[in-house]
DRENVODREN-398620 format. One line per field, with one value per residue (C-alpha): x, y, z; chain; residue in three letters. Coordinates in pm, whole numbers, plus 32768, in hexadecimal, padded with zeros to 4 digits. Layout:
N
px	(X_...) .
py	(Y_...) .
pz	(Z_...) .
unit	(A_...) .
code	(Ala_...) .
***
This chain:
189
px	(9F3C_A038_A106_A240_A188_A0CF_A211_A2C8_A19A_A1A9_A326_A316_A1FD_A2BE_A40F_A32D_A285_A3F7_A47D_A585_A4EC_A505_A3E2_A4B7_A44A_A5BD_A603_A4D2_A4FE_A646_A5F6_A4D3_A5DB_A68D_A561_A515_A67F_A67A_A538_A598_A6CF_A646_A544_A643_A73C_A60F_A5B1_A73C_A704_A5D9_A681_A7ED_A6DF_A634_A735_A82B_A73C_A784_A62A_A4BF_A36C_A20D_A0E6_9F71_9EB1_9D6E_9D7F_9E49_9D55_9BFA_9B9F_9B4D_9A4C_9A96_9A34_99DD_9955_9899_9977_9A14_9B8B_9CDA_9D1F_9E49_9FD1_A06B_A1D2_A1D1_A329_A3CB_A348_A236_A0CD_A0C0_9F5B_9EE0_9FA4_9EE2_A004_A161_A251_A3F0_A455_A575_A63C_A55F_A44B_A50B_A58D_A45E_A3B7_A4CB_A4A5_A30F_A371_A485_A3C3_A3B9_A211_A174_A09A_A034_9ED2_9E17_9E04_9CC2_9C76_9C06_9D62_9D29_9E70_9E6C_9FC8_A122_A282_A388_A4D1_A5E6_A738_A843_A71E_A657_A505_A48C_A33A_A23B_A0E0_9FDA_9E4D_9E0C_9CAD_9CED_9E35_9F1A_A003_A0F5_A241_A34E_A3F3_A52F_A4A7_A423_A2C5_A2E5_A2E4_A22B_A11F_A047_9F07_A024_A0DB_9FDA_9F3D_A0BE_A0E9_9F79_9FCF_A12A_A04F_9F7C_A09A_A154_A01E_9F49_9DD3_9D72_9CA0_9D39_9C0E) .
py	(8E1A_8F0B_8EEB_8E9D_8D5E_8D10_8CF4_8C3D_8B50_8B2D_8B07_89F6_8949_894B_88D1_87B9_873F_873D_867C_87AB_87BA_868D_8607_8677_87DC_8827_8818_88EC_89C9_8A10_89FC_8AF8_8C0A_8BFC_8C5E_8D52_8DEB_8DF4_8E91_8F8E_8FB8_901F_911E_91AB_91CD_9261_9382_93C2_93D6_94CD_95A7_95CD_962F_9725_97CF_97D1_9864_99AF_9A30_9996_9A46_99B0_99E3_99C8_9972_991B_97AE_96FD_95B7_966C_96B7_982F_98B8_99CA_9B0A_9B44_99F8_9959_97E7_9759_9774_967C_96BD_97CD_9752_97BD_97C8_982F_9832_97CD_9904_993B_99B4_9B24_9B3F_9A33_9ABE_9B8B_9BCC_9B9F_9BCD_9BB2_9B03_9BA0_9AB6_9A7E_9A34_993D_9889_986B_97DE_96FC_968D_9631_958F_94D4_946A_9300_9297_917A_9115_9184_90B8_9200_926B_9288_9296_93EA_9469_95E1_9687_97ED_983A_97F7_97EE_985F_9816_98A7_9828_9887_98FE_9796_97C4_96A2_96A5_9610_9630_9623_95E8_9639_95A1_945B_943C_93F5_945D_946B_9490_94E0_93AE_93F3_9407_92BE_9273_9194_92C9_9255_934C_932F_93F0_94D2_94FC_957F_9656_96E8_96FF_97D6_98B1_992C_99A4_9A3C_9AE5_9B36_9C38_9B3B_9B37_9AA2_9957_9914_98D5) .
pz	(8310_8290_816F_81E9_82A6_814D_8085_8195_81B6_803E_8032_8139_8075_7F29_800F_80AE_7F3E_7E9B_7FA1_8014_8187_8272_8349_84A2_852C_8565_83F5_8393_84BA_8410_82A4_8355_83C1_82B0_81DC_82BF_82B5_8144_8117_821F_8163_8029_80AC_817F_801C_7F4E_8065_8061_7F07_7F06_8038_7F30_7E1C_7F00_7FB6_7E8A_7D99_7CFE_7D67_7D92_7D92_7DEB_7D47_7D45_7BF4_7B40_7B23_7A1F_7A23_7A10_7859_781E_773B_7617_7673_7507_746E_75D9_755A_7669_766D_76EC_784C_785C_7837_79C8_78DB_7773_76C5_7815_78A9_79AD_78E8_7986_78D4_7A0D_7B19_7C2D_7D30_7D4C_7E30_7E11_7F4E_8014_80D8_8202_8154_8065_81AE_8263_80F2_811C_8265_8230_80D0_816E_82CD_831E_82D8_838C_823E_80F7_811E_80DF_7F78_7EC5_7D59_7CF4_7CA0_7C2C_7CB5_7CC6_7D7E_7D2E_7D73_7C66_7CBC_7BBF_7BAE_7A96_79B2_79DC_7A84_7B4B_7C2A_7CEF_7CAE_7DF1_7DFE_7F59_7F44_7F09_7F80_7E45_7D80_7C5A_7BF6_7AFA_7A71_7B19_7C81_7D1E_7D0A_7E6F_7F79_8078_80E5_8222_82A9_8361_8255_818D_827C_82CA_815B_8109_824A_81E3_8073_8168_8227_8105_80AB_7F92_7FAA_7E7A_7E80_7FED_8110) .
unit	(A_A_A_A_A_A_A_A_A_A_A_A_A_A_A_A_A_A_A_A_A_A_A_A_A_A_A_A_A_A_A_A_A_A_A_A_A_A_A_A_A_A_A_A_A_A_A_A_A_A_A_A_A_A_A_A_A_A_A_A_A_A_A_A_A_A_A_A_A_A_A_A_A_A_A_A_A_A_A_A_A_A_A_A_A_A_A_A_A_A_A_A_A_A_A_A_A_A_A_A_A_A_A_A_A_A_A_A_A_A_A_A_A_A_A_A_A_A_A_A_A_A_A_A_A_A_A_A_A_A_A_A_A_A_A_A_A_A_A_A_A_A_A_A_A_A_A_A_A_A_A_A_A_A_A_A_A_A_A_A_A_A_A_A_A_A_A_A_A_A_A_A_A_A_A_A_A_A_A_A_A_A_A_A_A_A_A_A_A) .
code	(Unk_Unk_Unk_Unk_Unk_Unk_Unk_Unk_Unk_Unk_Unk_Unk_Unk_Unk_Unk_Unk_Unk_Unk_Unk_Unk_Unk_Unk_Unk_Unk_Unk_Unk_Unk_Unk_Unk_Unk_Unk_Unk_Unk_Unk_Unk_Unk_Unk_Unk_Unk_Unk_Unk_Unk_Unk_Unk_Unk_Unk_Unk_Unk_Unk_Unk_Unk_Unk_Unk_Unk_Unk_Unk_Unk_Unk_Unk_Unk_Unk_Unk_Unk_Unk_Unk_Unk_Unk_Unk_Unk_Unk_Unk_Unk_Unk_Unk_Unk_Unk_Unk_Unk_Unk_Unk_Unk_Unk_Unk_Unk_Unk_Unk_Unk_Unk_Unk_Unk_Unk_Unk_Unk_Unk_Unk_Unk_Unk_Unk_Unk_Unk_Unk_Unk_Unk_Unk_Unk_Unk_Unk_Unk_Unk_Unk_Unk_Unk_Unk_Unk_Unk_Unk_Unk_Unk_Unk_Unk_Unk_Unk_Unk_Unk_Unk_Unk_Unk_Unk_Unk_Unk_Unk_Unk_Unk_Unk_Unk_Unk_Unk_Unk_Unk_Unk_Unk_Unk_Unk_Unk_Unk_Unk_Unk_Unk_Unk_Unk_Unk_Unk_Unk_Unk_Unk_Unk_Unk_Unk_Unk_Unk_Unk_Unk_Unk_Unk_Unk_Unk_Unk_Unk_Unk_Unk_Unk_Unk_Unk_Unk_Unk_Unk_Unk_Unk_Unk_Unk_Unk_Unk_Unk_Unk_Unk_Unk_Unk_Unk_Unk) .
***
């Protein structure tokens, strides 16, 4: 079942225990598309949301990094240390970074385009979670970003961007190729 059928099935179940659905199909056929519309709605409003802050952005480079979820050890004492910050100061932490690369406006629209593409279900996330690549998206010197583990199939995000982008196996796979294509290597099979 994909999540759009969950939370309808859900919705309707919480509508049916309050009372708000009648027993008739018609009625819940309607109550149903209506649901369906809204739901549509607001996915449709956050990806026109994500393709403004995209293509409006002053500039946005990718990059590949060690993994901000995985501690490190001290070179000098052997003690385990916190897992490094992906943003210190509201800047990216160069002393993680691997590659970069400043997107020019192709590469920014096609990013767009996979980040925007309609996905059939997000049912596919693991729990490993070590990203090591990442979108930085700068806007009127404000840095928001994404944050990808392409192993398990996760990610995270700056508080301003939504955390309820629907990713699919094709997304993902789009999403790791165009890395690939844009010339990064690092941790990417």
């Amino acid at each position: 079942m994909n999540s759009k059928h969950l939370i309808n099935s859900i919705i309707t179940v919480s509508l049916i225990i309050s009372g708000c659905v009648g027993k008739d199909s018609e009625n819940k056929e309607n109550d149903m598309k209506t649901i369906e519309n809204s739901t549509s709605s607001n996915t449709v409003a956050l990806y026109k949301g994500l393709s403004a802050r995209l293509l409006e952005s002053d500039s946005i480079i990718i990059v590949s990094h060690e993994s901000t979820n995985q501690p490190g050890k001290n070179s000098i004492t052997g003690k385990t240390t916190p897992p490094p910050a992906l943003i210190i100061e509201g800047r990216p932490n160069k002393s993680i970074i691997h590659e970069n690369k400043k997107l020019d406006s192709r590469s920014t629209l096609l990013l767009e385009n996979i980040l925007t593409a309609s996905s059939a279900d997000s049912g596919i996330a693991m729990t490993c979670f070590q990203p090591r690549h990442a979108v930085f998206i700068y806007k009127n010197d404000s840095l928001s970003y994404f944050d990808f583990c392409f192993d398990c199939f996760n990610y995270s995000a700056s508080s301003d961007i939504s955390d309820r982008i629907i990713f699919d196996e094709i997304k993902w796979k789009n999403l790791q190729n165009f890395f690939k294509s844009e010339g990064f290597e690092y941790e990417l099979y």
